[in-house]
PDB file of N, H, CA, C and O in Angstrom:
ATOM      1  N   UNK A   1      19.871  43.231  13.912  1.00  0.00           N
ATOM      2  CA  UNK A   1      19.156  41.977  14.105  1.00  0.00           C
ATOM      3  C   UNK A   1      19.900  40.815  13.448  1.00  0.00           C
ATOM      4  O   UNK A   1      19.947  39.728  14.023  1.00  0.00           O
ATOM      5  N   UNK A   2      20.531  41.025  12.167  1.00  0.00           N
ATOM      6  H   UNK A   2      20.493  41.908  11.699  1.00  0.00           H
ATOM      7  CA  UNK A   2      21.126  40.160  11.618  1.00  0.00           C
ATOM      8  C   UNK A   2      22.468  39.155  12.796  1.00  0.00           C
ATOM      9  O   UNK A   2      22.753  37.961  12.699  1.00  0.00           O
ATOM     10  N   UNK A   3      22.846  39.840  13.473  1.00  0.00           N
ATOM     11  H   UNK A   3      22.614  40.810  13.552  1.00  0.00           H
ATOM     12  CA  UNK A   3      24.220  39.732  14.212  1.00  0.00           C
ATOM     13  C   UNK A   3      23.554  39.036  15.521  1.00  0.00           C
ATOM     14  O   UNK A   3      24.286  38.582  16.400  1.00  0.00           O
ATOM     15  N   UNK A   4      22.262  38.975  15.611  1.00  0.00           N
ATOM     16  H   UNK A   4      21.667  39.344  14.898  1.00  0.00           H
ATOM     17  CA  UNK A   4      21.311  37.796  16.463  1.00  0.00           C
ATOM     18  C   UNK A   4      21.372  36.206  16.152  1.00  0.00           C
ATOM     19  O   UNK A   4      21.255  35.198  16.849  1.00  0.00           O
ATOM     20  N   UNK A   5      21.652  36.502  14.529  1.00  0.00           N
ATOM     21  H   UNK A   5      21.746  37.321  13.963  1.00  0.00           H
ATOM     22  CA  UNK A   5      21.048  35.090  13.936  1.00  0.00           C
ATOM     23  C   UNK A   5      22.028  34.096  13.868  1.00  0.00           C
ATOM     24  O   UNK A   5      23.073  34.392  13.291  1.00  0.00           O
ATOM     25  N   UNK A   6      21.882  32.785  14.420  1.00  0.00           N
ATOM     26  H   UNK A   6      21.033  32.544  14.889  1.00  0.00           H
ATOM     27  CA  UNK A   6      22.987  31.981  14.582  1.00  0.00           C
ATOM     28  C   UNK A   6      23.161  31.415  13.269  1.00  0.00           C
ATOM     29  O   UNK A   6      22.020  31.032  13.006  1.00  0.00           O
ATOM     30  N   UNK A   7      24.020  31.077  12.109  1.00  0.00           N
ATOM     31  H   UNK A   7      24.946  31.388  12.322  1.00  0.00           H
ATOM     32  CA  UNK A   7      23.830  31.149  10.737  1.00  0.00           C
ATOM     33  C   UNK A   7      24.982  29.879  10.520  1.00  0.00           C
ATOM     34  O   UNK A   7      25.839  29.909   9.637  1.00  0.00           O
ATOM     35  N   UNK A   8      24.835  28.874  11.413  1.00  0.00           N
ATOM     36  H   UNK A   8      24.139  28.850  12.130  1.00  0.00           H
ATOM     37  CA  UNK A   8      25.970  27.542  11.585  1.00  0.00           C
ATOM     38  C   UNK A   8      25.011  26.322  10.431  1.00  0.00           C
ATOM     39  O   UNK A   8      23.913  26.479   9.897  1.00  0.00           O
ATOM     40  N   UNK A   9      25.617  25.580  10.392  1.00  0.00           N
ATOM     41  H   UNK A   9      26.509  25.452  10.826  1.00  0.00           H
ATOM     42  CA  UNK A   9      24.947  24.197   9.857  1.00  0.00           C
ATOM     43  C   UNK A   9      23.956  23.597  10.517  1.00  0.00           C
ATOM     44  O   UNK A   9      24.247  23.288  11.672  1.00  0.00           O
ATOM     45  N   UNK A  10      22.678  23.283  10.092  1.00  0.00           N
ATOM     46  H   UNK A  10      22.441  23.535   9.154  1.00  0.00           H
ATOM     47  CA  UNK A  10      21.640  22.928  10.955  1.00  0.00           C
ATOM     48  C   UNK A  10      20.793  23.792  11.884  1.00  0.00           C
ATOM     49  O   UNK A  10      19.896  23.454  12.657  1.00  0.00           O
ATOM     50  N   UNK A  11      21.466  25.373  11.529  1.00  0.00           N
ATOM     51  H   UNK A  11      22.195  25.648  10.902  1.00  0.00           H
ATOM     52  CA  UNK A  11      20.686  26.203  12.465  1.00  0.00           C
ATOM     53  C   UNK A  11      19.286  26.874  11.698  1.00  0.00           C
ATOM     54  O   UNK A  11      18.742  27.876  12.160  1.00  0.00           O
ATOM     55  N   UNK A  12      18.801  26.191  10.493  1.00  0.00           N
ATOM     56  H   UNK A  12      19.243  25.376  10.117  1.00  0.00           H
ATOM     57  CA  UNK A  12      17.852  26.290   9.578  1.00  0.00           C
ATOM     58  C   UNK A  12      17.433  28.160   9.358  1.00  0.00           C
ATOM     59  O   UNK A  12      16.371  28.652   8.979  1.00  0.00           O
ATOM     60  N   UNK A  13      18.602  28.782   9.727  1.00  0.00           N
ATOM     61  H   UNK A  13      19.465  28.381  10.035  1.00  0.00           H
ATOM     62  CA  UNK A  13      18.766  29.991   8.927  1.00  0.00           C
ATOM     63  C   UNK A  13      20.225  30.007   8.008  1.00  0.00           C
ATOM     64  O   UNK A  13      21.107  29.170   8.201  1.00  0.00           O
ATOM     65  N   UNK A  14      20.289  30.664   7.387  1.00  0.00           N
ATOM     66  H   UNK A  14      19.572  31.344   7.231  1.00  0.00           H
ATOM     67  CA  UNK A  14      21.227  30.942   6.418  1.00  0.00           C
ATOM     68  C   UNK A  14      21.174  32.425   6.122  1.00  0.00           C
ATOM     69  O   UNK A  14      20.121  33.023   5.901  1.00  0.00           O
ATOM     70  N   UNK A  15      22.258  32.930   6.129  1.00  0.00           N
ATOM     71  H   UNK A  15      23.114  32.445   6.309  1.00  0.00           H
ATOM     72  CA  UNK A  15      22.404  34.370   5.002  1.00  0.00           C
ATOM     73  C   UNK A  15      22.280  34.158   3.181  1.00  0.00           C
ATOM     74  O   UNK A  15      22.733  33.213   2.534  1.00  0.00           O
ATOM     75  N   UNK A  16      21.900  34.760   2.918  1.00  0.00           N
ATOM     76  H   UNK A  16      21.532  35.528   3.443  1.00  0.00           H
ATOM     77  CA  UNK A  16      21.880  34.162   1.209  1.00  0.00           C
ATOM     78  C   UNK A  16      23.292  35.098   0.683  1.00  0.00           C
ATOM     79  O   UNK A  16      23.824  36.023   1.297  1.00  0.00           O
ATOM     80  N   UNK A  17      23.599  34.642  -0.365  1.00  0.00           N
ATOM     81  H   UNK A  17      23.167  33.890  -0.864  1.00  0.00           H
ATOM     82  CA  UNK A  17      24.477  34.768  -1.063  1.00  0.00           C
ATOM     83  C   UNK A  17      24.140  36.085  -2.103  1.00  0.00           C
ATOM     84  O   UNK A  17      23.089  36.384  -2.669  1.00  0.00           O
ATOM     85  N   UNK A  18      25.474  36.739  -2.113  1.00  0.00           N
ATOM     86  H   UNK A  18      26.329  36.496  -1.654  1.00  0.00           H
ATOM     87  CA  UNK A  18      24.574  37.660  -3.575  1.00  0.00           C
ATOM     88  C   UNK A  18      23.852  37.100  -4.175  1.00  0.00           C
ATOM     89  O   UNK A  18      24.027  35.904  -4.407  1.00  0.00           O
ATOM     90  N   UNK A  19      22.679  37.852  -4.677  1.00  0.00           N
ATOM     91  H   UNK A  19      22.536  38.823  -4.489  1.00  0.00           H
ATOM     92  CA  UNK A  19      21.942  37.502  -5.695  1.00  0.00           C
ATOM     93  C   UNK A  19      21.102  36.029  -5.537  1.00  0.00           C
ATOM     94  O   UNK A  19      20.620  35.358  -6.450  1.00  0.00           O
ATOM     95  N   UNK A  20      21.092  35.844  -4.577  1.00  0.00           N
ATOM     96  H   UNK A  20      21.483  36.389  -3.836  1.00  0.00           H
ATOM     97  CA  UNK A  20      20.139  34.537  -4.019  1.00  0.00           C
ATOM     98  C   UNK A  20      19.287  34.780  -3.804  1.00  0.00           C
ATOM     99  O   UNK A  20      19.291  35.611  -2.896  1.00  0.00           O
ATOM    100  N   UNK A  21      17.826  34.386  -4.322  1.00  0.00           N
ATOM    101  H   UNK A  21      17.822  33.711  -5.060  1.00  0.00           H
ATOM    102  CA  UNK A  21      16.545  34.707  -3.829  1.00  0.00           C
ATOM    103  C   UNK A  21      16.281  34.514  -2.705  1.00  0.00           C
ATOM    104  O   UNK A  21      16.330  33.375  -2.241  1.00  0.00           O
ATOM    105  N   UNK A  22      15.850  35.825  -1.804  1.00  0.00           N
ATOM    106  H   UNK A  22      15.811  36.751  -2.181  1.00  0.00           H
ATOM    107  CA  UNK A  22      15.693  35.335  -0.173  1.00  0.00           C
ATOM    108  C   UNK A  22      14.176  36.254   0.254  1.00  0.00           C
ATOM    109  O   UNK A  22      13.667  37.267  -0.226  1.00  0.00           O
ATOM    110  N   UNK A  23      13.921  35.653   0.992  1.00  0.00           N
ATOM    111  H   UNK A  23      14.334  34.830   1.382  1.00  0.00           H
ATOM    112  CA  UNK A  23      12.565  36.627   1.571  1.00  0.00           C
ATOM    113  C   UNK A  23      12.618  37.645   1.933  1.00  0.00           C
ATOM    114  O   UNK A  23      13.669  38.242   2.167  1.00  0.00           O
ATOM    115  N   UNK A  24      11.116  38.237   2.110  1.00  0.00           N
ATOM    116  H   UNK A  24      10.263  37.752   1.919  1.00  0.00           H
ATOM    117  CA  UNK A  24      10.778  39.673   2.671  1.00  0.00           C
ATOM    118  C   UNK A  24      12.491  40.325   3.801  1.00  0.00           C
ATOM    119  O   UNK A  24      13.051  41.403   3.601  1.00  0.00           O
ATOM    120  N   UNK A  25      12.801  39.566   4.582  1.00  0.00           N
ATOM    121  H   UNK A  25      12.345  38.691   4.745  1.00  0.00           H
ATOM    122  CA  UNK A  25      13.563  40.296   5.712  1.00  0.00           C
ATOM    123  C   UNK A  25      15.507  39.725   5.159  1.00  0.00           C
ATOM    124  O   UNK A  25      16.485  39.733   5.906  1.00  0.00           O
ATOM    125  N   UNK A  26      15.477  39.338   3.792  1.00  0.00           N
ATOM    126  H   UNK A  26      14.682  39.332   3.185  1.00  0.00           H
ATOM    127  CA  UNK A  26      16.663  39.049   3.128  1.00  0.00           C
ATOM    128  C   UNK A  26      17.265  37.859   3.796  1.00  0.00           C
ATOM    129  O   UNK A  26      18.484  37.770   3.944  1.00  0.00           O
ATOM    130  N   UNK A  27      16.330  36.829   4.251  1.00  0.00           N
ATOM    131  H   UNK A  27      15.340  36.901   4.130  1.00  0.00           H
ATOM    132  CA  UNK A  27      16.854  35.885   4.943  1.00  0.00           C
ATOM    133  C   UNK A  27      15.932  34.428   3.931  1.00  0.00           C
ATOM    134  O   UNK A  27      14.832  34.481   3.379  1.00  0.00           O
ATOM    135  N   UNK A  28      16.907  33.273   4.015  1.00  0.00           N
ATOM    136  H   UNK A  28      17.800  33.230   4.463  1.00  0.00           H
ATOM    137  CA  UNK A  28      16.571  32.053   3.613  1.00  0.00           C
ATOM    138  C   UNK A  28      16.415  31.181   4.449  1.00  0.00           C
ATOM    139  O   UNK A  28      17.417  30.668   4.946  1.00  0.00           O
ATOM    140  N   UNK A  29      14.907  30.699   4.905  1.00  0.00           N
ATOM    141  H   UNK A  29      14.093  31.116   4.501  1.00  0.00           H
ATOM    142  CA  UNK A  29      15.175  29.604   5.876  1.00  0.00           C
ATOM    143  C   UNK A  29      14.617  28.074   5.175  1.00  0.00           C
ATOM    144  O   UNK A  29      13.646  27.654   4.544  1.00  0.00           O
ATOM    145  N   UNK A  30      16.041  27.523   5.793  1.00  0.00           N
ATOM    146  H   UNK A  30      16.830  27.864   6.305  1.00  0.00           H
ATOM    147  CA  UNK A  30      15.678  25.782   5.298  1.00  0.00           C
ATOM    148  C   UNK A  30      15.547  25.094   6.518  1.00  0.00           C
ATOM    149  O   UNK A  30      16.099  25.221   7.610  1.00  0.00           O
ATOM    150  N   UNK A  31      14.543  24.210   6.002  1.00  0.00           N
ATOM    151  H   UNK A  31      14.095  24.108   5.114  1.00  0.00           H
ATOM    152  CA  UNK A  31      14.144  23.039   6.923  1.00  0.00           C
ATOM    153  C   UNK A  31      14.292  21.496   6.317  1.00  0.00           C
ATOM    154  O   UNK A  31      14.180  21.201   5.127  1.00  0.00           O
ATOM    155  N   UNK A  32      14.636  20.359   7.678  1.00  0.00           N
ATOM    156  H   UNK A  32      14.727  20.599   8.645  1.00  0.00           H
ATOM    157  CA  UNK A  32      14.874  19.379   7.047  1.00  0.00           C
ATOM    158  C   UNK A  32      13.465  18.710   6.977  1.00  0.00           C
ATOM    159  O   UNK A  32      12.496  18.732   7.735  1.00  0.00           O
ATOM    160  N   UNK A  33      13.731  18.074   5.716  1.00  0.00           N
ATOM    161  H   UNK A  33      14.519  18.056   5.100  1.00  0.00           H
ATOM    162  CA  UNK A  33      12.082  17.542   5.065  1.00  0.00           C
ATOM    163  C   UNK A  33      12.311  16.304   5.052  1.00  0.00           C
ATOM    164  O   UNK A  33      13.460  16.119   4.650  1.00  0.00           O
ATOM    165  N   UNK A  34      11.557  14.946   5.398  1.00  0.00           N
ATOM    166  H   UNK A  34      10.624  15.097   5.725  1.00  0.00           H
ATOM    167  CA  UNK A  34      11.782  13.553   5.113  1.00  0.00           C
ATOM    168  C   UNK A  34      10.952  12.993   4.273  1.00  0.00           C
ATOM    169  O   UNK A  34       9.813  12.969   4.739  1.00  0.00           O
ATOM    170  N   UNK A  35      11.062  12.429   2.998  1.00  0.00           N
ATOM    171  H   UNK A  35      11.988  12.448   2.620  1.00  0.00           H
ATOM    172  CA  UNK A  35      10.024  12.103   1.915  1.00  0.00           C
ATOM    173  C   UNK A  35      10.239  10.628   2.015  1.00  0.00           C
ATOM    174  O   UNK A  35      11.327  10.085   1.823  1.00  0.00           O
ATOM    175  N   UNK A  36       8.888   9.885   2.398  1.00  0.00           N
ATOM    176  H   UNK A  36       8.004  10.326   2.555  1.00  0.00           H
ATOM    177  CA  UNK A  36       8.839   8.469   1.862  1.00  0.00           C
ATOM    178  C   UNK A  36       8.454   8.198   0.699  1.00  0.00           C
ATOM    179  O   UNK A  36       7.335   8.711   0.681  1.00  0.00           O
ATOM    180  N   UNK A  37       8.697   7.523  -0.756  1.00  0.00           N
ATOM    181  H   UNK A  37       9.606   7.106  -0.742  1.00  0.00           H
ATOM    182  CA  UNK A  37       8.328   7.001  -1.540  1.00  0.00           C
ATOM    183  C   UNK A  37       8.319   5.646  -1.506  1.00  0.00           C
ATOM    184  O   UNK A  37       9.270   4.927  -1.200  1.00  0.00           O
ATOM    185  N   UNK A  38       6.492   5.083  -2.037  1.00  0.00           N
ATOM    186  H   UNK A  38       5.719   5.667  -2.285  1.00  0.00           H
ATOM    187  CA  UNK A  38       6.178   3.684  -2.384  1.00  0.00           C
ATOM    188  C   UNK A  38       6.029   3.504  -3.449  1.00  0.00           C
ATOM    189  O   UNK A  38       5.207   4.353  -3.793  1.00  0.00           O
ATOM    190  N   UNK A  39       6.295   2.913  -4.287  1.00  0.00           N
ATOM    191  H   UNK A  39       6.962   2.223  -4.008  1.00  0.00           H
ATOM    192  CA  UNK A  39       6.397   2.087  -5.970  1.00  0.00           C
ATOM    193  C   UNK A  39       5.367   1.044  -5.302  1.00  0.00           C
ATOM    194  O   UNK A  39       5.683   0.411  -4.294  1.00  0.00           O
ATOM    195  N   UNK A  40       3.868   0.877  -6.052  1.00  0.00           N
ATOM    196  H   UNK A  40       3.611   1.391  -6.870  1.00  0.00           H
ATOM    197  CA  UNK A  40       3.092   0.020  -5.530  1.00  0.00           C
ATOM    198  C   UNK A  40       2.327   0.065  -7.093  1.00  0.00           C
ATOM    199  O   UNK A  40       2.268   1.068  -7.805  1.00  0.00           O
ATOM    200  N   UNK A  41       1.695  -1.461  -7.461  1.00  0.00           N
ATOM    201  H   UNK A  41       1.744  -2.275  -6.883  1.00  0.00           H
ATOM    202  CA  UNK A  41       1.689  -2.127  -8.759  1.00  0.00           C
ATOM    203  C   UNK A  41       0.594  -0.592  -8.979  1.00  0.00           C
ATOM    204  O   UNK A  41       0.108   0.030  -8.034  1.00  0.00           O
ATOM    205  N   UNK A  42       0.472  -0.366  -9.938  1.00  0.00           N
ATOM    206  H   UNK A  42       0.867  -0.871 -10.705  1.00  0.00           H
ATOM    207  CA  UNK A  42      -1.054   1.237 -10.459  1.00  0.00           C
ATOM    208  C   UNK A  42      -2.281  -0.198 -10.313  1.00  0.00           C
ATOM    209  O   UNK A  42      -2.215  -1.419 -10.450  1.00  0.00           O
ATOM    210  N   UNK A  43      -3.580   1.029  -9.886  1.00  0.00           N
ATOM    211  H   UNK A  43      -3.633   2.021  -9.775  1.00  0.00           H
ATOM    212  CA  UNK A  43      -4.706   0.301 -10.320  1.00  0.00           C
ATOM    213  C   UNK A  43      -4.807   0.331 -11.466  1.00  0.00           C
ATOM    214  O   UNK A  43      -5.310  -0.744 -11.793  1.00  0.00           O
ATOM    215  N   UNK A  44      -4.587   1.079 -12.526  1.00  0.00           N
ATOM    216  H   UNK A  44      -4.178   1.952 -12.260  1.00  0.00           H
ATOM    217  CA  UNK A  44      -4.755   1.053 -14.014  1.00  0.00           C
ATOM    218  C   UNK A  44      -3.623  -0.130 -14.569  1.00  0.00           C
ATOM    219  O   UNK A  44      -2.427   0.088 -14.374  1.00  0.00           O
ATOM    220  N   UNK A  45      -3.939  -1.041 -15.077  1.00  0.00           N
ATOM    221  H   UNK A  45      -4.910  -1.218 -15.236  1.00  0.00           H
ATOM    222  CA  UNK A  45      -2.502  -1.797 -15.342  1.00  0.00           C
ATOM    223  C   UNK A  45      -2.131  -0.994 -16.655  1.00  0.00           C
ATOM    224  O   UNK A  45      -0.949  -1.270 -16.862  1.00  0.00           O
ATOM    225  N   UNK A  46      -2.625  -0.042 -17.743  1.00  0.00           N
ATOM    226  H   UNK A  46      -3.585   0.181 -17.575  1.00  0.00           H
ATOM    227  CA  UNK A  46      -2.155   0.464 -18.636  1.00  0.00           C
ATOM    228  C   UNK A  46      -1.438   1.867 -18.097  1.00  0.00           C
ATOM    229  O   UNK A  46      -0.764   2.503 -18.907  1.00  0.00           O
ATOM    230  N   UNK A  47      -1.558   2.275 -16.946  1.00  0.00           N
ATOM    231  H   UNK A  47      -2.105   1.758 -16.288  1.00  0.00           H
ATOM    232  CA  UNK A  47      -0.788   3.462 -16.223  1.00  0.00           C
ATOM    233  C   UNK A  47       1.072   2.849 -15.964  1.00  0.00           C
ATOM    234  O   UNK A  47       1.329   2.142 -14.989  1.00  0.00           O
ATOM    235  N   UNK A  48       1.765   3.105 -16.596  1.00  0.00           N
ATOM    236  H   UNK A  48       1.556   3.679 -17.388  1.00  0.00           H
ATOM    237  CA  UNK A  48       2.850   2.935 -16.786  1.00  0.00           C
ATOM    238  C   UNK A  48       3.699   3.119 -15.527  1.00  0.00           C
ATOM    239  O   UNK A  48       3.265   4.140 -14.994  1.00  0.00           O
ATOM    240  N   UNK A  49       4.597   2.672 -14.870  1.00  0.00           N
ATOM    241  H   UNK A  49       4.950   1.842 -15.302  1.00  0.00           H
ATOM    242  CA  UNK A  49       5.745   3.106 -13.744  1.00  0.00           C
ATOM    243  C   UNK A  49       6.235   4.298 -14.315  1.00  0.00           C
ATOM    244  O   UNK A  49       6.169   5.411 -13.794  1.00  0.00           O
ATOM    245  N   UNK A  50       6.709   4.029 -15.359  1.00  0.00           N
ATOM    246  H   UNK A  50       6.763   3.125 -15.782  1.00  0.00           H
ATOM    247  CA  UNK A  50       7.117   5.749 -15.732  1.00  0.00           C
ATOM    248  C   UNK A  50       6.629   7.137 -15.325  1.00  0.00           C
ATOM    249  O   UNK A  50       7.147   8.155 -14.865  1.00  0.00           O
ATOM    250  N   UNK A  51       5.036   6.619 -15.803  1.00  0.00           N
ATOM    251  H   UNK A  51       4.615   5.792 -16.176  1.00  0.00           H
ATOM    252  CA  UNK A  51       4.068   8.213 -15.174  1.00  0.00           C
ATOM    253  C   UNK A  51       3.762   8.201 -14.441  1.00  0.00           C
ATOM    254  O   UNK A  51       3.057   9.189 -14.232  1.00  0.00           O
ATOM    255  N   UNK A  52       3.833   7.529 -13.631  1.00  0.00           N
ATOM    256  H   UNK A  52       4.405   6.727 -13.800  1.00  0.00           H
ATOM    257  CA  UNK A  52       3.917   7.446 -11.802  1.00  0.00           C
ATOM    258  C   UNK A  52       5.035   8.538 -11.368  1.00  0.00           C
ATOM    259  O   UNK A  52       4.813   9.647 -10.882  1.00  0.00           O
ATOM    260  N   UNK A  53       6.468   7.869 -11.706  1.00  0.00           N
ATOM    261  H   UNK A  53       6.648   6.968 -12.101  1.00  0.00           H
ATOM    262  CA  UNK A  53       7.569   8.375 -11.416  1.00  0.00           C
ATOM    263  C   UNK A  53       7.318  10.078 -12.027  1.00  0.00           C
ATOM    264  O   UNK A  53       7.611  11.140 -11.478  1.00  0.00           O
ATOM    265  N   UNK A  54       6.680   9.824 -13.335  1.00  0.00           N
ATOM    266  H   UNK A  54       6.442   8.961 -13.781  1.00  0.00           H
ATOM    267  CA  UNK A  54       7.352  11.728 -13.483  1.00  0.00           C
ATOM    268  C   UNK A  54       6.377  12.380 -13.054  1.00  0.00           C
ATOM    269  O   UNK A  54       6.483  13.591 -12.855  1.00  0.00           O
ATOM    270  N   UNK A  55       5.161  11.663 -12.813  1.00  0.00           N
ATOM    271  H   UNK A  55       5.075  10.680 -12.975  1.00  0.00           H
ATOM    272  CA  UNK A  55       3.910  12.731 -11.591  1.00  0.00           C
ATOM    273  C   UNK A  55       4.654  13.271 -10.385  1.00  0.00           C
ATOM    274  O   UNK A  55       4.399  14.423 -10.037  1.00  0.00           O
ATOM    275  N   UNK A  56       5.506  12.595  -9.742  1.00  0.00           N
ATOM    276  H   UNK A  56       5.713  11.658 -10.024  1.00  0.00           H
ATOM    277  CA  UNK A  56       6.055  12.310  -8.650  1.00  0.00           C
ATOM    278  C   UNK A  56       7.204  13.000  -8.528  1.00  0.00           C
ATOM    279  O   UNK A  56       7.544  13.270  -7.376  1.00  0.00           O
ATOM    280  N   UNK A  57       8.160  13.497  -9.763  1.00  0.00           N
ATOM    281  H   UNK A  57       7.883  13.278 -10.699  1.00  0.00           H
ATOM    282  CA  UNK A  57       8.804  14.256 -10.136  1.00  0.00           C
ATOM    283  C   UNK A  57       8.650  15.599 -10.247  1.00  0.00           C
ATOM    284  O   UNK A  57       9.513  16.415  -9.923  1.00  0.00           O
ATOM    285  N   UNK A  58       7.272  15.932 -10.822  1.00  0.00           N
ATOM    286  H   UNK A  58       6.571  15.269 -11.085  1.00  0.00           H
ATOM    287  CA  UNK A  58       6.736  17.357 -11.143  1.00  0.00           C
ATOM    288  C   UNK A  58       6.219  17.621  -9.984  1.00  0.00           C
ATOM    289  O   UNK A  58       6.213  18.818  -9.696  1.00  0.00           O
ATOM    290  N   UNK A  59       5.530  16.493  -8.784  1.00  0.00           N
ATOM    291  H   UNK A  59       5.534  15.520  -9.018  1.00  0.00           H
ATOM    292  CA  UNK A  59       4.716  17.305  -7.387  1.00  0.00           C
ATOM    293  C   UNK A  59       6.014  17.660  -6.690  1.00  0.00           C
ATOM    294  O   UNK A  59       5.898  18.770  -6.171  1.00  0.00           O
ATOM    295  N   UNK A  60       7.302  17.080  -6.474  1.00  0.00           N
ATOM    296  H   UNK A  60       7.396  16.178  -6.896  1.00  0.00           H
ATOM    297  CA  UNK A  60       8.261  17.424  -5.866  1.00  0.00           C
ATOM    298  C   UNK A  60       8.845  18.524  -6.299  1.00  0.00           C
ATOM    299  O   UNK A  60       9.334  19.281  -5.460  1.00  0.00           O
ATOM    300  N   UNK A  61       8.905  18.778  -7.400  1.00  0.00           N
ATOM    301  H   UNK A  61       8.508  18.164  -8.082  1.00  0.00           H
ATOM    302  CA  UNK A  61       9.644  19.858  -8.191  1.00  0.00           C
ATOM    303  C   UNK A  61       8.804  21.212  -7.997  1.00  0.00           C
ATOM    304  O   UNK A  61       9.338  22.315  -8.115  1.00  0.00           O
ATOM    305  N   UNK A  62       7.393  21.033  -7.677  1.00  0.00           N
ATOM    306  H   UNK A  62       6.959  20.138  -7.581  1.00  0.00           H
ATOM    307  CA  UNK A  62       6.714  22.283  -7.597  1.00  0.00           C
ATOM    308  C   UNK A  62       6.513  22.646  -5.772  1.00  0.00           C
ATOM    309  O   UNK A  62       5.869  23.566  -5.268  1.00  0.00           O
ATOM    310  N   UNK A  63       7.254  21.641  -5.135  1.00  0.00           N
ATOM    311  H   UNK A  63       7.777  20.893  -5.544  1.00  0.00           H
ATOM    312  CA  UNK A  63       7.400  22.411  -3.431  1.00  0.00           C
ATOM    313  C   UNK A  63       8.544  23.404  -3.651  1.00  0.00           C
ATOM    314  O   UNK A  63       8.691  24.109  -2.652  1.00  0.00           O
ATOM    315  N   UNK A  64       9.554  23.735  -4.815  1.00  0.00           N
ATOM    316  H   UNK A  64       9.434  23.162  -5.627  1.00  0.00           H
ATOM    317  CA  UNK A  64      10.681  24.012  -4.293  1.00  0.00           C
ATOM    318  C   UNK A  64      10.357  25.626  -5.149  1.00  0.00           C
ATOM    319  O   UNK A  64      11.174  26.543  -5.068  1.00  0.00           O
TER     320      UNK A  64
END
């Protein structure tokens, strides 16, 4: 089955690499994702841009 899989750039399969975490059938599939970010003033004016940004940091960091 492997020798099915077209495994080029953009063909959102991949073979993994030794020791690469890959799923149930030893395969990694990526997809392209498009993220908009808005910087817009907080309703809290004591809510900082900063903790905006690292909320925004940690929700992104926990899709992967």
């Amino acid at each position: 089955m492997v020798d099915d899989l077209v495994s080029g750039e953009g063909s959102g399969v991949i073979l993994p690499s030794e020791g690469d975490e890959s799923g149930p059938d030893g395969l990694v599939f990526q997809f392209p994702v498009e993220i908009e970010v808005r910087v817009v003033a907080p309703y809290d004016p004591d809510q900082l841009v900063t903790t905006a940004l690292d909320r925004l940091t940690a929700a992104l960091q926990g899709l992967t």
